[in-house]
Residue frames as qw, qx, qy, qz and C-alpha x, y, z in Angstrom:
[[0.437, -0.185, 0.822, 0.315, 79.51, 86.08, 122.98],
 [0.542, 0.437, -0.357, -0.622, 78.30, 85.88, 119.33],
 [0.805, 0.203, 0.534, -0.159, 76.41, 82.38, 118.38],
 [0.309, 0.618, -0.653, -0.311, 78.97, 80.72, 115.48],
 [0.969, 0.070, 0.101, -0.212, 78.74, 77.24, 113.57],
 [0.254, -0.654, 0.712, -0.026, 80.59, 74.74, 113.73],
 [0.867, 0.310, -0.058, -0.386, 80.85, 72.35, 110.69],
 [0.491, -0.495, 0.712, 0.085, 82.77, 69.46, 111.31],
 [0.591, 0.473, -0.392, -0.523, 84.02, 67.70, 107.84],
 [0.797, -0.404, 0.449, 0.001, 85.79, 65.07, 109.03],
 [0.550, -0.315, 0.586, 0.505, 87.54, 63.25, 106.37],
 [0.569, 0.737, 0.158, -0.330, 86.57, 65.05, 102.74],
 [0.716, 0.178, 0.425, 0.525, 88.32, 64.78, 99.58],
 [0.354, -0.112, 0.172, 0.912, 90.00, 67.94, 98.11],
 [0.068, -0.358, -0.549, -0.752, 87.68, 69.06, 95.93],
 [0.345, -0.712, -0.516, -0.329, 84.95, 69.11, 98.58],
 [0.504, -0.568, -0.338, 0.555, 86.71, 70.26, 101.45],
 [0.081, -0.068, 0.174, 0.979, 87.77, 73.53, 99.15],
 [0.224, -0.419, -0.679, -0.559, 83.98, 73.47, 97.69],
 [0.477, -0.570, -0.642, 0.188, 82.51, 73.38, 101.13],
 [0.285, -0.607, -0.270, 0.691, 83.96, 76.42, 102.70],
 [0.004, -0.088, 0.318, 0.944, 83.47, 78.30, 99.70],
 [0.292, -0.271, -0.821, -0.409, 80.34, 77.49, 99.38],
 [0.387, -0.677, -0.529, 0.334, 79.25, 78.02, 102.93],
 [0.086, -0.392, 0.121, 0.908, 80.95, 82.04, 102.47],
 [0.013, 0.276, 0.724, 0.632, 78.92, 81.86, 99.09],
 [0.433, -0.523, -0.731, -0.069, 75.58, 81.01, 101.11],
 [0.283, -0.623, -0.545, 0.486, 75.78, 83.02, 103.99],
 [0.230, 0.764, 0.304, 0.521, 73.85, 86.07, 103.82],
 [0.060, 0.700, -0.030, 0.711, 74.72, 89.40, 105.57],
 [0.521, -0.584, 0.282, -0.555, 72.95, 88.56, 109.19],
 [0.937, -0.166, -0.308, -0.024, 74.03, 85.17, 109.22],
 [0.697, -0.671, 0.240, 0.082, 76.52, 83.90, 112.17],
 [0.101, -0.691, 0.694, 0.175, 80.20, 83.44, 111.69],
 [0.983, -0.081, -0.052, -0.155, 81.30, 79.95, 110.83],
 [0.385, -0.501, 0.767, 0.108, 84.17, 76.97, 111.28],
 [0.867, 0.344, -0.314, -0.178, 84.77, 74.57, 108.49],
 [0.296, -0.533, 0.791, -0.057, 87.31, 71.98, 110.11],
 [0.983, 0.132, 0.124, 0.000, 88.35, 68.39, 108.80],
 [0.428, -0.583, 0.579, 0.377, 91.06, 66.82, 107.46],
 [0.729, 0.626, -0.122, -0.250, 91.44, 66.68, 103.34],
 [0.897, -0.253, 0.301, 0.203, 93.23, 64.27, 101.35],
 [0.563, -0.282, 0.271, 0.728, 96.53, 64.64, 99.91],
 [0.514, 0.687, 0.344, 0.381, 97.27, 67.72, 97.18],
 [0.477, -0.133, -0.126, 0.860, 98.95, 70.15, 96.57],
 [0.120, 0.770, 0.581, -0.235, 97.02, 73.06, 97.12],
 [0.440, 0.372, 0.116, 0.809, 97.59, 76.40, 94.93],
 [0.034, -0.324, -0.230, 0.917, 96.82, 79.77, 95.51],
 [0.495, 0.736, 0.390, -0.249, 93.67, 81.56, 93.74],
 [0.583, 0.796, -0.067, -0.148, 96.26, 83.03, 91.21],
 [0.091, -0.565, 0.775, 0.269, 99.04, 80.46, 90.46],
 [0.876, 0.166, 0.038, -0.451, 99.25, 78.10, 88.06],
 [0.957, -0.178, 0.222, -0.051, 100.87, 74.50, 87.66],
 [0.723, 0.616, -0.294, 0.106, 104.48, 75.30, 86.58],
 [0.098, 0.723, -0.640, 0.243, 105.92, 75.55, 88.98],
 [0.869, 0.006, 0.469, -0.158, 104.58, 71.18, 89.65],
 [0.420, -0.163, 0.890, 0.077, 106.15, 67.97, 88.55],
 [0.625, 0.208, -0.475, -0.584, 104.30, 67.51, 84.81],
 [0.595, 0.012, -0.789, -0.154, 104.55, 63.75, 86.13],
 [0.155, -0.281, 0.728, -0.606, 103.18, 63.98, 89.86],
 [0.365, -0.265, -0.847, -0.280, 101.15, 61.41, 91.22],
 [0.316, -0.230, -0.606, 0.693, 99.09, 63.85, 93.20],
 [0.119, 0.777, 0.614, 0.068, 95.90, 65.66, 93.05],
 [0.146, -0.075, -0.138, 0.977, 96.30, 69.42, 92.56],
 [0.072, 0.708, 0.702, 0.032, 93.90, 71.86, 93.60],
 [0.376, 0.413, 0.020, 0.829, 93.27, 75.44, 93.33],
 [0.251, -0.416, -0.722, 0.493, 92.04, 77.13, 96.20],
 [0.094, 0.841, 0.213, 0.487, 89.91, 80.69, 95.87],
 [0.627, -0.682, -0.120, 0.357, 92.27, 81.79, 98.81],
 [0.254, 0.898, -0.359, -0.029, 95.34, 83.70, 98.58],
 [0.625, -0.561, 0.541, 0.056, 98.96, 82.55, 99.13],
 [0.096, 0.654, -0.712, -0.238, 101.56, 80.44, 97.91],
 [0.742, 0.120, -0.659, -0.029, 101.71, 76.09, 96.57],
 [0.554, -0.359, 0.623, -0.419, 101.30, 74.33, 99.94],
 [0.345, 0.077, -0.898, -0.262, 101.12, 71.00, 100.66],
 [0.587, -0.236, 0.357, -0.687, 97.69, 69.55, 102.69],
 [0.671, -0.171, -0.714, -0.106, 96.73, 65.84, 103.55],
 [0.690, -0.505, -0.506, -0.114, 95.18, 63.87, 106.52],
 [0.606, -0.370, -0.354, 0.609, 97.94, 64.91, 108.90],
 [0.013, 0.211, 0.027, 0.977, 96.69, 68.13, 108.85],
 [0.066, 0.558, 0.815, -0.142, 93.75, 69.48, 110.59],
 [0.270, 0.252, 0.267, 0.890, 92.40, 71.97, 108.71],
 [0.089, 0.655, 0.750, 0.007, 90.11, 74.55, 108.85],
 [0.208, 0.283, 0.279, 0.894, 88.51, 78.01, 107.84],
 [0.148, -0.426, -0.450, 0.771, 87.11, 80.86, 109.58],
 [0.084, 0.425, 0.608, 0.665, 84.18, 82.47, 107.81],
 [0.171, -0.463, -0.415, 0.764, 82.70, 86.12, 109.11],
 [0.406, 0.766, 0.481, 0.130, 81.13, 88.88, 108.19],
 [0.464, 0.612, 0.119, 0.629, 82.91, 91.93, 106.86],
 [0.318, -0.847, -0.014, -0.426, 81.84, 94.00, 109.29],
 [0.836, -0.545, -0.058, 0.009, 82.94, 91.62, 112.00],
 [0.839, 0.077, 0.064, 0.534, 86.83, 91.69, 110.68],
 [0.338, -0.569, 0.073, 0.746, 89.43, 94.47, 110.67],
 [0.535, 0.750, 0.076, -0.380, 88.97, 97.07, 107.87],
 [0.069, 0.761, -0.629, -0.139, 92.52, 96.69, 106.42],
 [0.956, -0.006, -0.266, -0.125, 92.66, 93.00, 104.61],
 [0.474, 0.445, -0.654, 0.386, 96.52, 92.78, 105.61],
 [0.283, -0.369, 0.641, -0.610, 95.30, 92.81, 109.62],
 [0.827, -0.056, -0.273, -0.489, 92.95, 90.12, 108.90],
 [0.666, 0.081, -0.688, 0.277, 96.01, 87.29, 109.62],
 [0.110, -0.189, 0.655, -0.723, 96.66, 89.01, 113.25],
 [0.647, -0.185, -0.067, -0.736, 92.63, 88.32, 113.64],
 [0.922, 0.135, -0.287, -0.223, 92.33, 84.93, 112.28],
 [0.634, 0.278, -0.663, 0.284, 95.37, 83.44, 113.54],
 [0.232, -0.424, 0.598, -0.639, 95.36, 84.91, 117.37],
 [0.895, -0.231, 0.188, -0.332, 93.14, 81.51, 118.19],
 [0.948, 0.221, -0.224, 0.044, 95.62, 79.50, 116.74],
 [0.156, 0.562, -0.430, 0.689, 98.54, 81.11, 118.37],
 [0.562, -0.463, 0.335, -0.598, 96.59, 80.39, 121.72],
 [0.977, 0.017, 0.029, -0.211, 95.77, 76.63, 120.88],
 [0.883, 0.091, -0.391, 0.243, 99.41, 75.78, 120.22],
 [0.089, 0.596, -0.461, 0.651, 100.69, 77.52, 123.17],
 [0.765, -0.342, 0.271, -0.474, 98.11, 76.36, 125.33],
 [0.973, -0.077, -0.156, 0.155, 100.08, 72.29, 124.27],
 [0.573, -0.539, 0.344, 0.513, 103.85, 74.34, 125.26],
 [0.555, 0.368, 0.290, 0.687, 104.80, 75.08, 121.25],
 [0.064, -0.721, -0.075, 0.686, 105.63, 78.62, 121.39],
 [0.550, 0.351, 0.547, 0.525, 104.89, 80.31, 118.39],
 [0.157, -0.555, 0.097, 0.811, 104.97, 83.82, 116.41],
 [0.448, 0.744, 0.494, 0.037, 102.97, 85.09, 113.80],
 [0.387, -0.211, 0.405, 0.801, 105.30, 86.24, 110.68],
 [0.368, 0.105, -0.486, -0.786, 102.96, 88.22, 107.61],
 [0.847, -0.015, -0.099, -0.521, 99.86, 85.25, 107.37],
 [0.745, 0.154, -0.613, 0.211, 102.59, 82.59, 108.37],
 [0.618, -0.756, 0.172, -0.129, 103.10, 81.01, 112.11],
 [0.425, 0.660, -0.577, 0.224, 106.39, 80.45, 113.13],
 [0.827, -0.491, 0.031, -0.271, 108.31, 77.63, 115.37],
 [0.648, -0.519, 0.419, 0.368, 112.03, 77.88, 116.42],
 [0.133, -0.446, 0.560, 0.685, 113.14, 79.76, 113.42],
 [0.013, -0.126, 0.824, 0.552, 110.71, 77.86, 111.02],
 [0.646, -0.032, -0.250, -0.721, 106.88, 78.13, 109.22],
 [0.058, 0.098, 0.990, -0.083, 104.61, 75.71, 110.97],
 [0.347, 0.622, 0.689, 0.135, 101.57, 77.02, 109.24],
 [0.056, -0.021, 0.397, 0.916, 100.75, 79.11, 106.81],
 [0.175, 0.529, 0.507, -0.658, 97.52, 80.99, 105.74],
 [0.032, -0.205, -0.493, -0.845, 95.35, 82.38, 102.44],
 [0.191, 0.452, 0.417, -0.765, 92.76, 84.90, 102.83],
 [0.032, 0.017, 0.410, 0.911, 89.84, 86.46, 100.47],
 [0.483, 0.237, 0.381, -0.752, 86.25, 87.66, 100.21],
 [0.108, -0.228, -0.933, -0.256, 83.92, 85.18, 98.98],
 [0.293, -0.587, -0.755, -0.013, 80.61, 86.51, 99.04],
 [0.307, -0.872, 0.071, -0.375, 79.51, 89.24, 101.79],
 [0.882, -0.456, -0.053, 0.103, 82.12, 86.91, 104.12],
 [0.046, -0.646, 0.762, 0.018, 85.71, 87.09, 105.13],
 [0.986, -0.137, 0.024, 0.091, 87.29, 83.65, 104.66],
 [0.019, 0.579, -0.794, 0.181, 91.17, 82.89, 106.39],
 [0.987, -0.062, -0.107, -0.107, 91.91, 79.35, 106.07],
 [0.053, -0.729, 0.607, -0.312, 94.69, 77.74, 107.75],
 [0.947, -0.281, -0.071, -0.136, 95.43, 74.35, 110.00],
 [0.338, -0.769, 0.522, -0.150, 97.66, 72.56, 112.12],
 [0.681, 0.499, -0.536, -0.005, 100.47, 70.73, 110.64],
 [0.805, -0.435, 0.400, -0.059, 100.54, 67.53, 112.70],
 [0.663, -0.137, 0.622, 0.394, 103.38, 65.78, 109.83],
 [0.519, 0.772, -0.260, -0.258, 104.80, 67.46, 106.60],
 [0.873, 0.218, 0.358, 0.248, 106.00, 64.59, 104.59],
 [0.209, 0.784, -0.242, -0.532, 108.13, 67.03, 102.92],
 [0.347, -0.099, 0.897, 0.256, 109.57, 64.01, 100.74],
 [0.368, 0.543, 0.746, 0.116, 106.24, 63.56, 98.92],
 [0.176, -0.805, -0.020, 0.567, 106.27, 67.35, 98.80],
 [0.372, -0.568, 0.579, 0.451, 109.18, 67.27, 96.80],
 [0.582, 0.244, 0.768, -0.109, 108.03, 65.12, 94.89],
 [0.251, 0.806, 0.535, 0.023, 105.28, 66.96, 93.12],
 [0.072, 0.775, -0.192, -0.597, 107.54, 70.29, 92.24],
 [0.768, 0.574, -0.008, 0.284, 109.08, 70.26, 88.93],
 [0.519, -0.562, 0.486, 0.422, 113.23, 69.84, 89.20],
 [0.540, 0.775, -0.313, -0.103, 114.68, 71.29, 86.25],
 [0.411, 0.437, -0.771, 0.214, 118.16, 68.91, 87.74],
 [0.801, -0.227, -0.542, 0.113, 118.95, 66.47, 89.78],
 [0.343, 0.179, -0.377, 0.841, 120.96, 68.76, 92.13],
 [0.379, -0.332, -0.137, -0.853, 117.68, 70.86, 92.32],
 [0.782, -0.464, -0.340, -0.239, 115.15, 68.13, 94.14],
 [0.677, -0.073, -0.523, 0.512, 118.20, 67.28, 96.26],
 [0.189, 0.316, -0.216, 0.904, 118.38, 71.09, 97.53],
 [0.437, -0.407, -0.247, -0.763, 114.88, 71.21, 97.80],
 [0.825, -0.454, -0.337, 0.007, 114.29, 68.52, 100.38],
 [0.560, -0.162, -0.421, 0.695, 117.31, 70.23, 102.15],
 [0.062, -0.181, -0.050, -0.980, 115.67, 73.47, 102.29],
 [0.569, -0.463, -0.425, -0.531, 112.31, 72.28, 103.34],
 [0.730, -0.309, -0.414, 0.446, 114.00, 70.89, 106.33],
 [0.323, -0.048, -0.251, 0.911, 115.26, 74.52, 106.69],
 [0.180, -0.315, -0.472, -0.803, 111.90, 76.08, 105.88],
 [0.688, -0.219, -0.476, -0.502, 109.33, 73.64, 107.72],
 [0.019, 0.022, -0.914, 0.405, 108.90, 72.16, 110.69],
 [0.557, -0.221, -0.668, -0.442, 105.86, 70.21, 111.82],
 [0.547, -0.646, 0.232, -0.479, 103.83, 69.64, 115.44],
 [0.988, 0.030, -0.139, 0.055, 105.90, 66.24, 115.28],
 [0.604, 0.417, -0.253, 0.631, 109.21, 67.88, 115.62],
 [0.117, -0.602, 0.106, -0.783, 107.57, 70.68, 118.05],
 [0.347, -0.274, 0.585, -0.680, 106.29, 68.38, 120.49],
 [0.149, 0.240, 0.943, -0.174, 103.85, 65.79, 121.56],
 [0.382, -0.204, -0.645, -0.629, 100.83, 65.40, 118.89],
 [0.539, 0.073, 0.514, -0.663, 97.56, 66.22, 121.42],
 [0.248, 0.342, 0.903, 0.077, 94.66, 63.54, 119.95],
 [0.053, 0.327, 0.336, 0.882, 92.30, 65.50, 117.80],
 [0.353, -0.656, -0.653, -0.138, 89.55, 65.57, 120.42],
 [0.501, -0.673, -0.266, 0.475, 91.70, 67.58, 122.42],
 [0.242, 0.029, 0.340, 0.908, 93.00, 69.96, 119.79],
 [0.044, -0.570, -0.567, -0.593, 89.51, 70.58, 118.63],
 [0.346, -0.828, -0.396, 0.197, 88.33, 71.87, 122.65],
 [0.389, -0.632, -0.083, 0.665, 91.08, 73.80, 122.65],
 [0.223, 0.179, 0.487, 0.826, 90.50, 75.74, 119.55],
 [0.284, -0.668, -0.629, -0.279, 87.07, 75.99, 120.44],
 [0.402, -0.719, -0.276, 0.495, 87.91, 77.67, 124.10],
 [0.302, -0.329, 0.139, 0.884, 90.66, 79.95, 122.22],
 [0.000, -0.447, -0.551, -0.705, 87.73, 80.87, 118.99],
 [0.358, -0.869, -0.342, -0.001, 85.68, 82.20, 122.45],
 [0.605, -0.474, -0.126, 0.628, 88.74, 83.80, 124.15],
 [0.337, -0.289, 0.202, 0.873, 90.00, 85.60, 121.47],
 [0.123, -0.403, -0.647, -0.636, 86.61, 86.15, 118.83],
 [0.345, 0.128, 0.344, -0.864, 84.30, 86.00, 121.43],
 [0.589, 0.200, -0.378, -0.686, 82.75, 83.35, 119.49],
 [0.503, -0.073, 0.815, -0.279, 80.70, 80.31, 120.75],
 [0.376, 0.278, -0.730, -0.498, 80.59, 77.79, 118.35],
 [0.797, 0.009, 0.403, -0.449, 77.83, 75.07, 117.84],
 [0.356, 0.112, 0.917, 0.143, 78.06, 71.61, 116.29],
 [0.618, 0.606, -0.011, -0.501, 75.50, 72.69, 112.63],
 [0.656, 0.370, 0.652, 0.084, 75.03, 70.70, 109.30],
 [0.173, 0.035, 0.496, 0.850, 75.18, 72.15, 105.91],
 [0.371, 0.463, 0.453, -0.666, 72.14, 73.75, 105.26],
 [0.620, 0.613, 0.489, 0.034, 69.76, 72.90, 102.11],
 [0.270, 0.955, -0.008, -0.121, 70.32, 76.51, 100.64],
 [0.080, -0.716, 0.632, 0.285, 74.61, 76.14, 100.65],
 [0.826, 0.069, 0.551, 0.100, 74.15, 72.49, 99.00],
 [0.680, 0.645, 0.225, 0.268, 74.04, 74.39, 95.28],
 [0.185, 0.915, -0.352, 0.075, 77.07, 76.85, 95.95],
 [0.565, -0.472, 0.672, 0.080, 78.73, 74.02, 97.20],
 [0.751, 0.331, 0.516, 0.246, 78.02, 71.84, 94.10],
 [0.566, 0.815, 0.030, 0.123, 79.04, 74.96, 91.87],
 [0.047, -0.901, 0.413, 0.126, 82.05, 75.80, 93.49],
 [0.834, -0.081, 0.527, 0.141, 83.15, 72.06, 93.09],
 [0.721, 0.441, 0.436, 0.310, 82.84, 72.55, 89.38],
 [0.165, 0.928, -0.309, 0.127, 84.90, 75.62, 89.23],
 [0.321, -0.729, 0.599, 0.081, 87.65, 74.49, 91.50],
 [0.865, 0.056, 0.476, 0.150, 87.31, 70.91, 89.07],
 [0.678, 0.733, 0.051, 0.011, 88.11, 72.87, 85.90],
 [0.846, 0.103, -0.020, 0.523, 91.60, 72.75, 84.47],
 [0.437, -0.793, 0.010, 0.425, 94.61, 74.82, 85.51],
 [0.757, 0.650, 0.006, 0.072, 96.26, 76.61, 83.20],
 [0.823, -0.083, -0.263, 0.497, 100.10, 76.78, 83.80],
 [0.366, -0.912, -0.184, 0.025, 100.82, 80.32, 84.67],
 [0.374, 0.558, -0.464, 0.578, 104.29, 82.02, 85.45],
 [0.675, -0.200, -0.557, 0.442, 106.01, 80.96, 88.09],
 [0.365, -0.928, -0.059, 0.046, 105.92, 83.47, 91.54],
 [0.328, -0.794, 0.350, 0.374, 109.74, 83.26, 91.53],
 [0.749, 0.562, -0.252, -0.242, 111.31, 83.06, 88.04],
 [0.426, 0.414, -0.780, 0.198, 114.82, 80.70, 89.02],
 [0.191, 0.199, -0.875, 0.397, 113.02, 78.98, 91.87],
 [0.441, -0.604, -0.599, -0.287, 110.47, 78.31, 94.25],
 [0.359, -0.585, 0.241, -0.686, 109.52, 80.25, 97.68],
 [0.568, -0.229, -0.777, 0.147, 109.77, 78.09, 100.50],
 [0.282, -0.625, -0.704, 0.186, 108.90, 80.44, 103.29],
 [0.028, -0.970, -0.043, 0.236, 108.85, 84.25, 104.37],
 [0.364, -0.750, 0.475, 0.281, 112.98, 84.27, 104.37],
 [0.627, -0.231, 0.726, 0.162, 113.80, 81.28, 101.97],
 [0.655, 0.611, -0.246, -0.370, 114.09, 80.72, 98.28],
 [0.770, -0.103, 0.545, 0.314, 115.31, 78.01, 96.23],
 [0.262, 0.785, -0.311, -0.468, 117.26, 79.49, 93.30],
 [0.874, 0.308, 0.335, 0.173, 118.55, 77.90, 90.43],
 [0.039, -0.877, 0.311, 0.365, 122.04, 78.92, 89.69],
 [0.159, 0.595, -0.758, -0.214, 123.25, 77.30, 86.50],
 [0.520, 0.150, -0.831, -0.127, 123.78, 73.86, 87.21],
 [0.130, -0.198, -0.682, 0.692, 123.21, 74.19, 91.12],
 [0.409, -0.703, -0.324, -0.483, 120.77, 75.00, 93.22],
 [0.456, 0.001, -0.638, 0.620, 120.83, 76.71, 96.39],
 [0.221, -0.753, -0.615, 0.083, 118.94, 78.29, 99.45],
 [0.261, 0.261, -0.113, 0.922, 118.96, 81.83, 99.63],
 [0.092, -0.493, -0.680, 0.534, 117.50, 84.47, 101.68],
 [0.152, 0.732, 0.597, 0.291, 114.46, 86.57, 100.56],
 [0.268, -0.828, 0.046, -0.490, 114.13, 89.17, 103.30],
 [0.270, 0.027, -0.795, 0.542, 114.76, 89.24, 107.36],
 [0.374, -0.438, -0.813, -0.080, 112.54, 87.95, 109.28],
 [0.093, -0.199, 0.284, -0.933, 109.95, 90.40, 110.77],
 [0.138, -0.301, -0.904, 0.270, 107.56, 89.38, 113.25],
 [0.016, -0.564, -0.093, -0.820, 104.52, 90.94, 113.92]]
């Protein structure tokens, strides 16, 4: 088994929960153990490491953040429990694209192990046809970091919200399409209590890593890559071009499109598991 920490955030605010795990990947040097960042951040919409804020609500009343991850506009608050897997280089698959199969196979255990059967689509998990989490990956440091969590309620409403609707037809589509997109561990089943989520994440990060995690602190030395990454991830966004140019991505398979006056869901691809 391979000695891994296990930093528990508990309730952080956006900025620090993104700051923190980047910060800890920052910090750790070559021989250091794996880690776990886990908590639950408050509301925002989170971006990717290379989108910017057009394809958001100019009038949302919602923090946005940018993550140094990959991936696509998510949404993340309290009913989420999040967290991020931080390794060394060596310790991960050579080929970044196999990373998700890596990083995710504990999670894949943990919600099986409550009865949700899930499937693991590209860096997205699936549940009865529909993304119940999603994933962004990237090297930070000498470290792998895959970040990810389990979506205990997607408000998709507030969601909504916070895009930018070019019509009125549009926001309408959109909250019907998230419904086709999204599901949530509320819909999938009975919501375990987080004490019991967390063992069983913990049993499946041994099962399938081989990694026994400890209960560890921040350490003196990650305090100042934490405080710098803050002030990167604080600095303004600049708006960017949109990933899809008439719409927004909503999951592997889904698009909203803007056709004219209308909007409607369309399909991207078919759905390949891996």
């Amino acid at each position: 088994m391979v000695p891994a920490r296990w930093i528990d955030l508990g309730h952080a605010d956006p900025l620090t929960f993104h700051a923190t795990y980047a910060g800890v990947a920052e910090a750790r040097a070559a021989d250091d153990p794996p880690a776990v960042v886990w908590g639950r951040a408050g509301a925002h919409v989170c971006l990717g490491q290379s989108q910017g804020t057009c394809e958001l609500d100019a009038a949302r009343e919602v923090a946005v953040v940018r993550r140094p991850l990959g991936g696509g506009a998510v949404w993340v608050d309290e009913q989420q429990l999040s967290y991020t897997l931080i390794a060394p280089l060596a310790a991960v698959p050579q080929r970044h694209a196999e990373w998700y199969g890596w990083a995710l196979a504990p999670a894949i255990d943990t919600f099986r192990a409550f009865g949700i059967a899930v499937e693991r689509i590209d860096e997205d998990l699936w549940h009865a046809g529909r993304k119940i989490a999603g994933s962004g990956a990237a090297t930070i440091g000498c470290s792998a970091v895959v970040g990810s969590s389990f979506l205990l309620r997607f408000p998709r409403e507030r969601f909504a919200r916070a895009v930018a609707a070019p019509t009125p037809a549009y926001r309408a589509r959109l909250l019907e399409g998230l419904a086709q997109a999204m599901t949530d561990w509320t819909t999938a089943g009975s919501v375990p209590d987080e004490c019991a989520l967390r063992t069983t994440f913990r049993a499946a990060l041994a099962g399938r890593l081989a990694w026994r995690v400890q209960e560890d602190r921040l350490r003196r030395e990650e305090a100042d890559e934490i405080a710098a990454w803050r002030a990167e991830l604080a600095a303004p966004i600049e708006v960017g071009v949109r990933r899809v140019p008439d719409g927004i991505k909503l999951n592997a398979e889904l698009m909203l499109a803007l056709r004219g006056d209308d909007a409607r869901v369309e399909h991207l691809r078919v759905r390949k598991s891996a």
